[in-house]
PDB file of the backbone (N, CA, C, O) and the ligand in Angstrom, with CONECT records:
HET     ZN  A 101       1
ATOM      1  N   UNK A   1      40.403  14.464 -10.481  1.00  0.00           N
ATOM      2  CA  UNK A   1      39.109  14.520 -11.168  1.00  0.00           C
ATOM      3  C   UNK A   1      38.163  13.499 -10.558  1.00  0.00           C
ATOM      4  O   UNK A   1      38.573  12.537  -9.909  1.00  0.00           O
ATOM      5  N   UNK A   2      36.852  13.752 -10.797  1.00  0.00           N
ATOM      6  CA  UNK A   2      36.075  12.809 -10.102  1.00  0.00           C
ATOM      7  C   UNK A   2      35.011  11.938 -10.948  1.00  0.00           C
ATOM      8  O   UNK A   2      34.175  12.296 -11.778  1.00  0.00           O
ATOM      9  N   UNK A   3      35.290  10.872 -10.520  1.00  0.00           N
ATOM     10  CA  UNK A   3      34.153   9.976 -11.790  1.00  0.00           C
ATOM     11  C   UNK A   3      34.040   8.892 -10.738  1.00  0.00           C
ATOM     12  O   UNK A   3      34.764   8.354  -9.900  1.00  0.00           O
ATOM     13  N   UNK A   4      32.471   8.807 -11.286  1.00  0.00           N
ATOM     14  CA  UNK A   4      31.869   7.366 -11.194  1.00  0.00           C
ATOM     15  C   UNK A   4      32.105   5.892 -11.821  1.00  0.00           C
ATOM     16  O   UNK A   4      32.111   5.737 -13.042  1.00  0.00           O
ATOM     17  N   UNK A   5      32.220   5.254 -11.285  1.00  0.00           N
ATOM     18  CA  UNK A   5      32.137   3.945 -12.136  1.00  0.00           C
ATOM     19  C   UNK A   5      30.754   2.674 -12.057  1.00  0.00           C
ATOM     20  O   UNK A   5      30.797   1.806 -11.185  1.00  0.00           O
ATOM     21  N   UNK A   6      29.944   2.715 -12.766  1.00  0.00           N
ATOM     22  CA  UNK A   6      29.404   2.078 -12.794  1.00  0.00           C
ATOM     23  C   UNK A   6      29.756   0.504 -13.442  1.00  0.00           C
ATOM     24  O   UNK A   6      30.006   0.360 -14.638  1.00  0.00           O
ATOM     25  N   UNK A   7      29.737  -0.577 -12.521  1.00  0.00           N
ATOM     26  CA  UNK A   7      29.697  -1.846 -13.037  1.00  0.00           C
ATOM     27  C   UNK A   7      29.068  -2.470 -13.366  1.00  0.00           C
ATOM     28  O   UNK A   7      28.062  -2.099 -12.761  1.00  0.00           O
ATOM     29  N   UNK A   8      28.624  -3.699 -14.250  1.00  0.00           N
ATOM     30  CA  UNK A   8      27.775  -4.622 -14.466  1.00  0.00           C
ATOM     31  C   UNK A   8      27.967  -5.794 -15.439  1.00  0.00           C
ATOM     32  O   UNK A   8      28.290  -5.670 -16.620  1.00  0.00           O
ATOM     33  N   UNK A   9      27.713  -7.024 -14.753  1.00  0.00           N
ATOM     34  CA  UNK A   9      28.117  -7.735 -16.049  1.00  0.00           C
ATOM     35  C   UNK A   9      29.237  -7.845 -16.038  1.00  0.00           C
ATOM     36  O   UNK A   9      29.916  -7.953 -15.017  1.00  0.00           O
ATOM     37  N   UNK A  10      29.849  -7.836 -17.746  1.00  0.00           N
ATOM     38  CA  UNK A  10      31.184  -7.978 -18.015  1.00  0.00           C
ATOM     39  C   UNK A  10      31.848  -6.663 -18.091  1.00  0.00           C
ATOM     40  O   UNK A  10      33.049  -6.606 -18.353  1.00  0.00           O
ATOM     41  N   UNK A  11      31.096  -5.526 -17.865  1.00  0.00           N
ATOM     42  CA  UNK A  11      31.258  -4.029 -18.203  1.00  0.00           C
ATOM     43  C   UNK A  11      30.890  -2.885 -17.453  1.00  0.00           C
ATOM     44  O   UNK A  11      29.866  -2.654 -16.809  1.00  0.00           O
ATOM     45  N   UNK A  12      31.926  -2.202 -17.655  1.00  0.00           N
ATOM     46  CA  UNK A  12      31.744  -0.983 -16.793  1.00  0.00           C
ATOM     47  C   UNK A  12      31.693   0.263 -17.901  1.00  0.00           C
ATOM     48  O   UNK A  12      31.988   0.266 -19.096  1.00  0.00           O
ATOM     49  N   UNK A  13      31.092   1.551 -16.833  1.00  0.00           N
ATOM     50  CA  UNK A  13      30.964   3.014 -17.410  1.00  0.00           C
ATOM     51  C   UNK A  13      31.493   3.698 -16.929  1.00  0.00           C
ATOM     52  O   UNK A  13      31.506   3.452 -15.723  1.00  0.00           O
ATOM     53  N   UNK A  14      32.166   4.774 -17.252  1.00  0.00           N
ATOM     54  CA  UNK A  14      32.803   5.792 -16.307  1.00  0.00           C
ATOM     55  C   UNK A  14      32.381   6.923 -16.780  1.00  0.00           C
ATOM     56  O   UNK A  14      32.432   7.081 -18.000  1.00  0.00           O
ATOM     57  N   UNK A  15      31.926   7.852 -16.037  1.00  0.00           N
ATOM     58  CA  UNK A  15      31.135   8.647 -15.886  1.00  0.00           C
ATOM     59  C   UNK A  15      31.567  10.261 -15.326  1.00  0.00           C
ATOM     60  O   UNK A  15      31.338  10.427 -14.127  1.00  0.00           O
ATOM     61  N   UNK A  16      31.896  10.923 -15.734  1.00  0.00           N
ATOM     62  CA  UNK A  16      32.240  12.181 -14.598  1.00  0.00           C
ATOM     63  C   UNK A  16      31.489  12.607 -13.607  1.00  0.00           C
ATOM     64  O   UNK A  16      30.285  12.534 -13.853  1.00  0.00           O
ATOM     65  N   UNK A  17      31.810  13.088 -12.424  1.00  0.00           N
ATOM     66  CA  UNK A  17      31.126  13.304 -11.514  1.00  0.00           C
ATOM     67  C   UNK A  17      31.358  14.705 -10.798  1.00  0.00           C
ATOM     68  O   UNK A  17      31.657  14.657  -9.605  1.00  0.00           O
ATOM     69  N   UNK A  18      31.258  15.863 -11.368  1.00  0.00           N
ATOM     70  CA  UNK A  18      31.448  16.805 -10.769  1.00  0.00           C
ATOM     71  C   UNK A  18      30.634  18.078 -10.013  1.00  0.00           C
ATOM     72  O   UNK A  18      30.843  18.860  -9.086  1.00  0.00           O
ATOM     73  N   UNK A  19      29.306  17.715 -11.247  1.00  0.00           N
ATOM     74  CA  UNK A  19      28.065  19.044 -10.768  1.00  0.00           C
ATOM     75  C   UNK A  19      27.306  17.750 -10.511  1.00  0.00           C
ATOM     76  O   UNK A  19      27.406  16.556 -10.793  1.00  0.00           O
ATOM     77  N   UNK A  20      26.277  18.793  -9.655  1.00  0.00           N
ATOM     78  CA  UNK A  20      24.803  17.924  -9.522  1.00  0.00           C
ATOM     79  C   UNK A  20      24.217  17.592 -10.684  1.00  0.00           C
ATOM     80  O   UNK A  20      23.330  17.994  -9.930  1.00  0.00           O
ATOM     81  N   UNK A  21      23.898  17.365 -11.448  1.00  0.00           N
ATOM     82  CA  UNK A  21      23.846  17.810 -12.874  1.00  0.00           C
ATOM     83  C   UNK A  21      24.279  15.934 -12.970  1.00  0.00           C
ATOM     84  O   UNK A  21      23.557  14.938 -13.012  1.00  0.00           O
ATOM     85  N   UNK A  22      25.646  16.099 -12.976  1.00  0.00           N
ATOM     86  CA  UNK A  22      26.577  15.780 -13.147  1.00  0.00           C
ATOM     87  C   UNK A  22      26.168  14.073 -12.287  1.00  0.00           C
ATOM     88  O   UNK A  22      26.566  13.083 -12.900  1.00  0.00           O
ATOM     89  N   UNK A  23      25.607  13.895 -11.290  1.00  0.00           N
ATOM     90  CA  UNK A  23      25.415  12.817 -10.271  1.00  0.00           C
ATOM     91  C   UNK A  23      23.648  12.811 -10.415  1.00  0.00           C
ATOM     92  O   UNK A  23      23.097  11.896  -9.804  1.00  0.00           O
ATOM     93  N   UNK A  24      22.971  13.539 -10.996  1.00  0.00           N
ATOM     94  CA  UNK A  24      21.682  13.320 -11.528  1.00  0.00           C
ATOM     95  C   UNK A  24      21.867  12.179 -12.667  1.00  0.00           C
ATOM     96  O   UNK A  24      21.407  11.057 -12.453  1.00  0.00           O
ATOM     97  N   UNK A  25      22.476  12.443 -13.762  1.00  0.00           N
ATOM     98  CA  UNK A  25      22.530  11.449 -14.600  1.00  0.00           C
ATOM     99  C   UNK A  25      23.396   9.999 -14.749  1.00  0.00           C
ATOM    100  O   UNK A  25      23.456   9.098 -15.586  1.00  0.00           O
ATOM    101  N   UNK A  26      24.196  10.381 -13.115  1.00  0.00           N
ATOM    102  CA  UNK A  26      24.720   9.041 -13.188  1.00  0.00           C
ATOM    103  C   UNK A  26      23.934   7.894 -12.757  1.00  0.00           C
ATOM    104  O   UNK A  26      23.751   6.784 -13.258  1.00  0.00           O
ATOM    105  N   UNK A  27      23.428   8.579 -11.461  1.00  0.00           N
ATOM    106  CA  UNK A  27      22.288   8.004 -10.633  1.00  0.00           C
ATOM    107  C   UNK A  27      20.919   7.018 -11.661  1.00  0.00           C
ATOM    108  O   UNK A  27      20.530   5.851 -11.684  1.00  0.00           O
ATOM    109  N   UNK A  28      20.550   8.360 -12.426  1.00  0.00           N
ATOM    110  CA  UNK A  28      19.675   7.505 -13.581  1.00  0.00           C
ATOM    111  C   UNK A  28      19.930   6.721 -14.595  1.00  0.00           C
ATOM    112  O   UNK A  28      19.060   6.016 -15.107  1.00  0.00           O
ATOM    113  N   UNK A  29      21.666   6.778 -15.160  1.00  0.00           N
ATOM    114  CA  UNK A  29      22.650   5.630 -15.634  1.00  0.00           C
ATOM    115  C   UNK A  29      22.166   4.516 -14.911  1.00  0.00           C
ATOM    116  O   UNK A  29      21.535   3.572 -15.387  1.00  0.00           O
ATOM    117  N   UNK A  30      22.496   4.680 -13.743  1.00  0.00           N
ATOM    118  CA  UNK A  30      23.096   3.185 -13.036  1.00  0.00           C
ATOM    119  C   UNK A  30      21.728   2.710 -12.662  1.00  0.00           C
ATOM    120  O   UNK A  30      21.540   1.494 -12.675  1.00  0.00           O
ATOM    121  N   UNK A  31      20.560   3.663 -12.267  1.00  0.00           N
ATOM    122  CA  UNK A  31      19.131   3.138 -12.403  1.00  0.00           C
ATOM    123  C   UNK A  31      18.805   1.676 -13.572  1.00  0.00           C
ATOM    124  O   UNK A  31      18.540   0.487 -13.395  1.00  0.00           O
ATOM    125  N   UNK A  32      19.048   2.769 -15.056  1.00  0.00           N
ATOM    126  CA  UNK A  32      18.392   1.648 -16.132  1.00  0.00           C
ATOM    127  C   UNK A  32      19.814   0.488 -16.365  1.00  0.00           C
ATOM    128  O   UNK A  32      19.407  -0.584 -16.812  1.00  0.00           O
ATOM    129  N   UNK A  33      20.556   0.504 -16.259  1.00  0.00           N
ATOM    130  CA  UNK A  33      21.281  -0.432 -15.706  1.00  0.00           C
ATOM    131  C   UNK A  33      20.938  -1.510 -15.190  1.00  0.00           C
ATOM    132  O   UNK A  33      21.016  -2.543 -15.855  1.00  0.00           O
ATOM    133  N   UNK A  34      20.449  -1.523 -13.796  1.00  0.00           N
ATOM    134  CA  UNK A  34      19.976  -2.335 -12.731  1.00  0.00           C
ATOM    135  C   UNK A  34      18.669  -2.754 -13.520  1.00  0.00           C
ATOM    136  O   UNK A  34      18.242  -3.908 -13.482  1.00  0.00           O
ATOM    137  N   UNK A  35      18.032  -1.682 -14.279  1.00  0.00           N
ATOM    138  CA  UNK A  35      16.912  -2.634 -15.045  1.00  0.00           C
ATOM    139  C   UNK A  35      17.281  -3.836 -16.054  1.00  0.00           C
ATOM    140  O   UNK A  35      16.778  -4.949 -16.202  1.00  0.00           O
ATOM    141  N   UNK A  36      18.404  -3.153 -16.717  1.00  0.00           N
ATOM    142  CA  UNK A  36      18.689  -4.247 -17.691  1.00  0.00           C
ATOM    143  C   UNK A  36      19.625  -5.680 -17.152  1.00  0.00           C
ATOM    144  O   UNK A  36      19.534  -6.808 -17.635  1.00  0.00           O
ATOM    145  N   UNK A  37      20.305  -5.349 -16.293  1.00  0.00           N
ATOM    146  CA  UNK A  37      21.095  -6.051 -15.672  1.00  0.00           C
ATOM    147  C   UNK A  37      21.042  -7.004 -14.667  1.00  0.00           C
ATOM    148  O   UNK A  37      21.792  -7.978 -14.608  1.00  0.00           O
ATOM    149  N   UNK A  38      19.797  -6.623 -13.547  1.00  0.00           N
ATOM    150  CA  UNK A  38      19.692  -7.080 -12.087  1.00  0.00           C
ATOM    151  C   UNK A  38      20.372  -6.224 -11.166  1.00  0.00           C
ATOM    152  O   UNK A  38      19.942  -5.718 -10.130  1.00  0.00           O
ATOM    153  N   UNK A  39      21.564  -6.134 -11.729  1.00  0.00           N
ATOM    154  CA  UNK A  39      22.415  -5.732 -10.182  1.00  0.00           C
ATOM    155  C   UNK A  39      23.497  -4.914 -10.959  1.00  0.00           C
ATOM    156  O   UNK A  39      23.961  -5.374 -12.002  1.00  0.00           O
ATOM    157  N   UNK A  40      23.970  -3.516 -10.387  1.00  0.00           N
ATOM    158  CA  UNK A  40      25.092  -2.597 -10.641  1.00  0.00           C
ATOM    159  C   UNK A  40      25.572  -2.606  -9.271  1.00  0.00           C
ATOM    160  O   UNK A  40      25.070  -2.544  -8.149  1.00  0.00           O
ATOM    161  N   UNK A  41      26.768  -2.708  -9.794  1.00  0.00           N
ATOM    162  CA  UNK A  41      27.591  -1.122  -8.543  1.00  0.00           C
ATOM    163  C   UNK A  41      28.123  -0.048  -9.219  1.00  0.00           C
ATOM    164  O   UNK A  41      28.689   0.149 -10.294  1.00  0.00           O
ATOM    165  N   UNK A  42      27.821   0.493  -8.401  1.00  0.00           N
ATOM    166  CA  UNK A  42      28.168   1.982  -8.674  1.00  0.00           C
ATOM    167  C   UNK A  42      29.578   2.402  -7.415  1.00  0.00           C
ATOM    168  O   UNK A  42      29.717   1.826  -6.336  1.00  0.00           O
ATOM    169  N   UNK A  43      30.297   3.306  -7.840  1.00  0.00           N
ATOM    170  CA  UNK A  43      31.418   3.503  -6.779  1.00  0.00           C
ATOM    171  C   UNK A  43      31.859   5.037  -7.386  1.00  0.00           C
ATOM    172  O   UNK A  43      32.555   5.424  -8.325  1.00  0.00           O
ATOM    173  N   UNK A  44      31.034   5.704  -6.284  1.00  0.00           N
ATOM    174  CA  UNK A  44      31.188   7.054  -6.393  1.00  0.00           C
ATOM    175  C   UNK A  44      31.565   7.920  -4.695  1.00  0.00           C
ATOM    176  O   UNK A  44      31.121   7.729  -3.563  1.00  0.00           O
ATOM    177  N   UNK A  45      32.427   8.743  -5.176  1.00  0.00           N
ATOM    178  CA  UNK A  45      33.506   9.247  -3.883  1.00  0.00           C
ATOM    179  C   UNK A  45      33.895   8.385  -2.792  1.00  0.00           C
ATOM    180  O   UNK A  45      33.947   8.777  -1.626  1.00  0.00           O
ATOM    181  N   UNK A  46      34.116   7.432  -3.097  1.00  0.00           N
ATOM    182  CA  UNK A  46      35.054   6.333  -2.768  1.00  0.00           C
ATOM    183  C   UNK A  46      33.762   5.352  -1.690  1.00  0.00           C
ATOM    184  O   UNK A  46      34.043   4.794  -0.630  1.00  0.00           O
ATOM    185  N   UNK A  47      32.939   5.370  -2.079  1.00  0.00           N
ATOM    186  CA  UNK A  47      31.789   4.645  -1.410  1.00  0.00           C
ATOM    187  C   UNK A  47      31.442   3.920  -2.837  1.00  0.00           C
ATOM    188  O   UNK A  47      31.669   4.304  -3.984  1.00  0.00           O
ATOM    189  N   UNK A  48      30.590   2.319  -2.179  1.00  0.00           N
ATOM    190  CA  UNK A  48      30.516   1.516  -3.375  1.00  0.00           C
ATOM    191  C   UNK A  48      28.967   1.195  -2.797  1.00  0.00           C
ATOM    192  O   UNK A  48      28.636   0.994  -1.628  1.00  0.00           O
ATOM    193  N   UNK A  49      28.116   1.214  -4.024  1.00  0.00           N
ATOM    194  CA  UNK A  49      26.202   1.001  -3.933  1.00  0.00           C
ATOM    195  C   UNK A  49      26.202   0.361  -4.651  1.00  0.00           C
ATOM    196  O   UNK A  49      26.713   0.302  -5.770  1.00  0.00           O
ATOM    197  N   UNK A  50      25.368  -0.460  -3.852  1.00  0.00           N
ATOM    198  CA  UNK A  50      24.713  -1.576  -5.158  1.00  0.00           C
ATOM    199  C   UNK A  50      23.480  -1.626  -5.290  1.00  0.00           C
ATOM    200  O   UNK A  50      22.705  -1.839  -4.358  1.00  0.00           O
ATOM    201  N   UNK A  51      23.158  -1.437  -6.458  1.00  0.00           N
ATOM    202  CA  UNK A  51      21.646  -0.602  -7.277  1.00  0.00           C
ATOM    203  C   UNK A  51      21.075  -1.839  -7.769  1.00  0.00           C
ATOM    204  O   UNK A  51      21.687  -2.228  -8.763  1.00  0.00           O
ATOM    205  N   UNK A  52      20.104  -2.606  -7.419  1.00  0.00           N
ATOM    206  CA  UNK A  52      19.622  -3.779  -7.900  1.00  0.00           C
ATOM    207  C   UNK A  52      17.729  -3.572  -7.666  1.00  0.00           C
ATOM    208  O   UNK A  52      17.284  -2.806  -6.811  1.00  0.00           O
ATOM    209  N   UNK A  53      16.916  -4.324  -8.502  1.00  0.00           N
ATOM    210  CA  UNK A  53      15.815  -4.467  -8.026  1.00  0.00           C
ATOM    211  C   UNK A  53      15.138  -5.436  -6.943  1.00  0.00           C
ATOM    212  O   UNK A  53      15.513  -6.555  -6.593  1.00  0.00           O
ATOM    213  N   UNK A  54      14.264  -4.844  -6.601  1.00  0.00           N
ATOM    214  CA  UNK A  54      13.489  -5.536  -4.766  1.00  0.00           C
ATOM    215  C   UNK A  54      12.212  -6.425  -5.749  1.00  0.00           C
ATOM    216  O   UNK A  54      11.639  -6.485  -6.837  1.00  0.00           O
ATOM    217  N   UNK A  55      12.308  -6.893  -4.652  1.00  0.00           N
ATOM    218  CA  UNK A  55      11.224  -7.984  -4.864  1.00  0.00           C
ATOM    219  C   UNK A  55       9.844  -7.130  -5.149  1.00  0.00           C
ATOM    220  O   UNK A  55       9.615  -5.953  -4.870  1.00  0.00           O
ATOM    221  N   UNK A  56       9.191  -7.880  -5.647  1.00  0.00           N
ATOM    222  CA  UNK A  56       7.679  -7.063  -5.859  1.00  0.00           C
ATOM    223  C   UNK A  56       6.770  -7.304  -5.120  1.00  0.00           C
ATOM    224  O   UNK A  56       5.626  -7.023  -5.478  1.00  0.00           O
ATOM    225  N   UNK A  57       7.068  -8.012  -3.622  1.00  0.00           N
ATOM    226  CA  UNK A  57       6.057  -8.498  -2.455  1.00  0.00           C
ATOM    227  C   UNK A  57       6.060  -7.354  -1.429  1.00  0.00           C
ATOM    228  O   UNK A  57       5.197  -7.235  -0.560  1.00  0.00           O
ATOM    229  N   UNK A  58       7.183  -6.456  -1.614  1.00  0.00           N
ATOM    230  CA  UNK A  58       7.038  -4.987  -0.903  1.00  0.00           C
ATOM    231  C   UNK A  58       7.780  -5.200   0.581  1.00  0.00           C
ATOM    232  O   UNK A  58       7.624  -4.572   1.628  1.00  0.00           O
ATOM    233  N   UNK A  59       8.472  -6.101   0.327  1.00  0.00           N
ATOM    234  CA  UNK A  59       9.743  -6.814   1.705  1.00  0.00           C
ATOM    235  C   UNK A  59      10.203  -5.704   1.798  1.00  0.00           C
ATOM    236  O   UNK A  59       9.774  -5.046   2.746  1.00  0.00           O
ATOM    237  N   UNK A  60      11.044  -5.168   1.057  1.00  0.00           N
ATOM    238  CA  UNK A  60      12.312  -4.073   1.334  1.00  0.00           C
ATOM    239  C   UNK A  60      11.514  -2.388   0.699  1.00  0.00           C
ATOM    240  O   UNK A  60      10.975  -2.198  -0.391  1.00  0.00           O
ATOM    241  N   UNK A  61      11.658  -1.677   1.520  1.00  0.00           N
ATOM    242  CA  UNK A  61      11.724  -0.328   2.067  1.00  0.00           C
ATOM    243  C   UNK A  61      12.706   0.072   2.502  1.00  0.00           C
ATOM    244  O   UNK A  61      13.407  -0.589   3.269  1.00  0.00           O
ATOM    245  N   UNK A  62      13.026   1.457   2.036  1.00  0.00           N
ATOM    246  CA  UNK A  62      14.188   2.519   2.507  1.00  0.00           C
ATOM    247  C   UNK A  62      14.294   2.523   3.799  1.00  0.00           C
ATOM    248  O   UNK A  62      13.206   2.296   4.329  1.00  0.00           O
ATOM    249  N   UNK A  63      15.228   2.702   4.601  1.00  0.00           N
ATOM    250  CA  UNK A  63      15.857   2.566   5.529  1.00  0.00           C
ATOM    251  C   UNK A  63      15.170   4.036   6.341  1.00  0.00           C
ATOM    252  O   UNK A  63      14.652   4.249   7.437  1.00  0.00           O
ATOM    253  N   UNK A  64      15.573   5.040   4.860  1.00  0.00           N
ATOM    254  CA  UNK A  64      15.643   6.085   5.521  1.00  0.00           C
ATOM    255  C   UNK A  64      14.013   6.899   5.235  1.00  0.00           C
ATOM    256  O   UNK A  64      13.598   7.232   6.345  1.00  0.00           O
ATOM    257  N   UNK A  65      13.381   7.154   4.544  1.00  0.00           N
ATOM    258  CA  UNK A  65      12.021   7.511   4.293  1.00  0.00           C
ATOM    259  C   UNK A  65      10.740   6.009   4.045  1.00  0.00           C
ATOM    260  O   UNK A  65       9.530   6.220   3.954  1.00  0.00           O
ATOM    261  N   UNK A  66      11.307   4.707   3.981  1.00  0.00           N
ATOM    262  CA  UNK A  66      10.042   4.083   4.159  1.00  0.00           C
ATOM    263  C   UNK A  66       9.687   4.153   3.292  1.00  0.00           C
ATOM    264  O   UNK A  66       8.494   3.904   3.463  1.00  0.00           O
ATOM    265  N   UNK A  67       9.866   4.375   2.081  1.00  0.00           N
ATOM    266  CA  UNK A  67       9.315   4.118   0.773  1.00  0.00           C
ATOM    267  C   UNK A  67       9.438   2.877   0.040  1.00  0.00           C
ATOM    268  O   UNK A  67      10.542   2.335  -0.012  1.00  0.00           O
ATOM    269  N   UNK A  68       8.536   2.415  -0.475  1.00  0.00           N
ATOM    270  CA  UNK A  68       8.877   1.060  -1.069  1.00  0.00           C
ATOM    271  C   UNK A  68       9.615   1.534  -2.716  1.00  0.00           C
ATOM    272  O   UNK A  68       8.918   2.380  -3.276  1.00  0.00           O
ATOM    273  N   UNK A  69      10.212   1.336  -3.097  1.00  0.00           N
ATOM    274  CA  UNK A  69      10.654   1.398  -4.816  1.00  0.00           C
ATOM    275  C   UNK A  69      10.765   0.145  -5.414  1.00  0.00           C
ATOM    276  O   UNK A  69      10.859  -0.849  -4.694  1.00  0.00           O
ATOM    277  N   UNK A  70      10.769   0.012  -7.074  1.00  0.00           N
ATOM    278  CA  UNK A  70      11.454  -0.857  -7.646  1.00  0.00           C
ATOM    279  C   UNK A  70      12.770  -1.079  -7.572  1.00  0.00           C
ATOM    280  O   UNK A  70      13.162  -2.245  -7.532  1.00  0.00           O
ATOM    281  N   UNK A  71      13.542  -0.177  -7.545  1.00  0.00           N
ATOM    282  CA  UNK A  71      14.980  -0.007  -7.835  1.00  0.00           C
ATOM    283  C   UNK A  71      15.576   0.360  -6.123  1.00  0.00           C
ATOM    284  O   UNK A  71      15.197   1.446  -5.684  1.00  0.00           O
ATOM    285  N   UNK A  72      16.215  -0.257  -5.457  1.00  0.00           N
ATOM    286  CA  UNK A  72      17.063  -0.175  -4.394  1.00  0.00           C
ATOM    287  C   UNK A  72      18.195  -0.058  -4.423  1.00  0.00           C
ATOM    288  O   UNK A  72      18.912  -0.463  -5.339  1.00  0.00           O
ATOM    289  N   UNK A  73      18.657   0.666  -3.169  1.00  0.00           N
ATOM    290  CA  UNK A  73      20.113   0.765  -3.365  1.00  0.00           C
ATOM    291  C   UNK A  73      20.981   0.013  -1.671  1.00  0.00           C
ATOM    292  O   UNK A  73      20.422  -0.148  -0.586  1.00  0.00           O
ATOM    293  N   UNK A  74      22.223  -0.254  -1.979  1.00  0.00           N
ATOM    294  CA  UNK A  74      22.385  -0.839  -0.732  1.00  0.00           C
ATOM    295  C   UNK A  74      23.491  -0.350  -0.619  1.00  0.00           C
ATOM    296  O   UNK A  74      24.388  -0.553  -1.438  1.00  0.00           O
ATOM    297  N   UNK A  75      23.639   0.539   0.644  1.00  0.00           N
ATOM    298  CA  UNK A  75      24.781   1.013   0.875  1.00  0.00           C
ATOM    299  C   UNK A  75      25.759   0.216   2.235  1.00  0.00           C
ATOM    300  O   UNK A  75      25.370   0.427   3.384  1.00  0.00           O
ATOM    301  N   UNK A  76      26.878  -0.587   2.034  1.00  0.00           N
ATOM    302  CA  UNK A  76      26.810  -0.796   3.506  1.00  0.00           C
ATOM    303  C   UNK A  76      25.546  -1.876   4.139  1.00  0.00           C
ATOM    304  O   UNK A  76      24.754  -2.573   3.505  1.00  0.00           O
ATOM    305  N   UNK A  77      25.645  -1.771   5.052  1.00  0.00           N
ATOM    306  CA  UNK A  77      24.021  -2.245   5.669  1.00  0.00           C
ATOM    307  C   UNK A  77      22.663  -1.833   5.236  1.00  0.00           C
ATOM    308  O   UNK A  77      21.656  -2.520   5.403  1.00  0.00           O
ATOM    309  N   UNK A  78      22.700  -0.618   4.644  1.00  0.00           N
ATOM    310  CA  UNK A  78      21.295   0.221   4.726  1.00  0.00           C
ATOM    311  C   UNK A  78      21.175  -0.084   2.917  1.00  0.00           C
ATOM    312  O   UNK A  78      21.916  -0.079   1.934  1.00  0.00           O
ATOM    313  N   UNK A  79      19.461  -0.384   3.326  1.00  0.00           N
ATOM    314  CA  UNK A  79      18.980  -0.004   2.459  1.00  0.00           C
ATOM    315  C   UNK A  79      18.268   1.199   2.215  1.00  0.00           C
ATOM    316  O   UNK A  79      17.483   1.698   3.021  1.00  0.00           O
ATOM    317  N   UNK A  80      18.605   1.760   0.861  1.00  0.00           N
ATOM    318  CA  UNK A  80      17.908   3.051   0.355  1.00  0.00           C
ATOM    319  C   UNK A  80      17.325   2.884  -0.681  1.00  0.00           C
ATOM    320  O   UNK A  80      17.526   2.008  -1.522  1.00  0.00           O
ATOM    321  N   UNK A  81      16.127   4.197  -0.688  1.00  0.00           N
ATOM    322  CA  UNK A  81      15.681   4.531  -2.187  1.00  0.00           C
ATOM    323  C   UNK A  81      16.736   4.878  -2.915  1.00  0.00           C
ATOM    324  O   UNK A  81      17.898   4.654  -2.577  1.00  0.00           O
ATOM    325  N   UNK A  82      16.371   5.470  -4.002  1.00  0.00           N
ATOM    326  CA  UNK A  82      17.608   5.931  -4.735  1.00  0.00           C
ATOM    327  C   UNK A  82      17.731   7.892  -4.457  1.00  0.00           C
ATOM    328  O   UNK A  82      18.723   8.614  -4.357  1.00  0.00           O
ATOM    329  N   UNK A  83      16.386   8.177  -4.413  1.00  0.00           N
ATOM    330  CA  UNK A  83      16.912   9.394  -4.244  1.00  0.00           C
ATOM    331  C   UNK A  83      17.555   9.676  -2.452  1.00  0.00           C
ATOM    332  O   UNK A  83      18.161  10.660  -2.029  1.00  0.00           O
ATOM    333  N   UNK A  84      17.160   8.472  -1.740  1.00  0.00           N
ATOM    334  CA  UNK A  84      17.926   9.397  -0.564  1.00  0.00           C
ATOM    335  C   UNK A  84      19.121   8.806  -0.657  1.00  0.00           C
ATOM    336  O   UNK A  84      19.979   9.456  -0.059  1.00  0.00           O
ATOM    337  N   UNK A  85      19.641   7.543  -1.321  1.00  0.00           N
ATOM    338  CA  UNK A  85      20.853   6.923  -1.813  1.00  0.00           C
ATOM    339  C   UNK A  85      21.818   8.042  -2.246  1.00  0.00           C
ATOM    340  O   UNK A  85      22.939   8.010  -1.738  1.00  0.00           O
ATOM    341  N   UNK A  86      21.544   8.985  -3.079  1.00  0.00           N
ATOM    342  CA  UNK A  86      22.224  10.207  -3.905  1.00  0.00           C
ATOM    343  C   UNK A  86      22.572  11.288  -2.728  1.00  0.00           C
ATOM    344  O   UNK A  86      23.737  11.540  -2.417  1.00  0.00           O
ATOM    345  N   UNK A  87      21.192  12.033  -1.971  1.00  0.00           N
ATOM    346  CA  UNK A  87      21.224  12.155  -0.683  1.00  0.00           C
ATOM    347  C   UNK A  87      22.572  11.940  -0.337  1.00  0.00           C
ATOM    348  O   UNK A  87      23.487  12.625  -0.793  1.00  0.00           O
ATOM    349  N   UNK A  88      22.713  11.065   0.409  1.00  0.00           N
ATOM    350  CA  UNK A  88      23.398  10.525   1.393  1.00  0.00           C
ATOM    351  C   UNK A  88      24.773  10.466   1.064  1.00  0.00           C
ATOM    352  O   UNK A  88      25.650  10.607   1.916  1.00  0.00           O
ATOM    353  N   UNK A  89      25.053  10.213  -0.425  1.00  0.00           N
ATOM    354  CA  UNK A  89      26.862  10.027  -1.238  1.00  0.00           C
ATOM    355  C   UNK A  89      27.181  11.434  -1.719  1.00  0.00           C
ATOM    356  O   UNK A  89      28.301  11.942  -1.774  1.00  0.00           O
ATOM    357  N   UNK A  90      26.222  11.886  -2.001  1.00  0.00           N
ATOM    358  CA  UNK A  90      26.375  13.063  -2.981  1.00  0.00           C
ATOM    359  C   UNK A  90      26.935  14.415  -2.277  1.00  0.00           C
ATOM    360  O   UNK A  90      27.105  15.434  -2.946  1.00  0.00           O
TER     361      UNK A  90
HETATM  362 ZN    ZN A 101      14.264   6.861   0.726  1.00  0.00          ZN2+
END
């Protein structure tokens, strides 16, 4: 079976992960998360992101489209938005 785990804090979520559907709402889980939190990981199909917010001076942009966001994701080396973050794991 396939699930997400979102971390944070002292606490984690686990999440199923099977339809798109399914990785739409984890994605936006682990979004307000990172709002409330600072910093998640997320560890979905055996890859681990860490979903945190960027500075508000507009330093960090997606790797992959150049978009500036609030909410970043870091995969590895690269930074992503979140939707090409999903993209890219999903
Ligand atoms: Zn992007």
């Amino acid at each position: 079976m396939s699930v997400a785990r979102i971390s944070f804090g002292h606490g984690a979520l686990l999440m199923p992960a099977r339809t798109a559907y399914d990785q739409e709402l984890i994605f936006q889980e682990a979004e307000s998360y990172a709002r409330r939190h600072g910093r998640v990981k997320l560890e979905l199909r055996r890859k681990e992101l860490l979903i945190g917010l960027s500075p508000s001076d507009g330093s960090s942009a997606c790797d992959r489209c150049s978009q500036h966001l609030r909410t970043m994701v870091t995969v590895g080396t690269t930074h992503l938005c979140v939707r090409c973050a999903r993209e890219r794991v999903c």
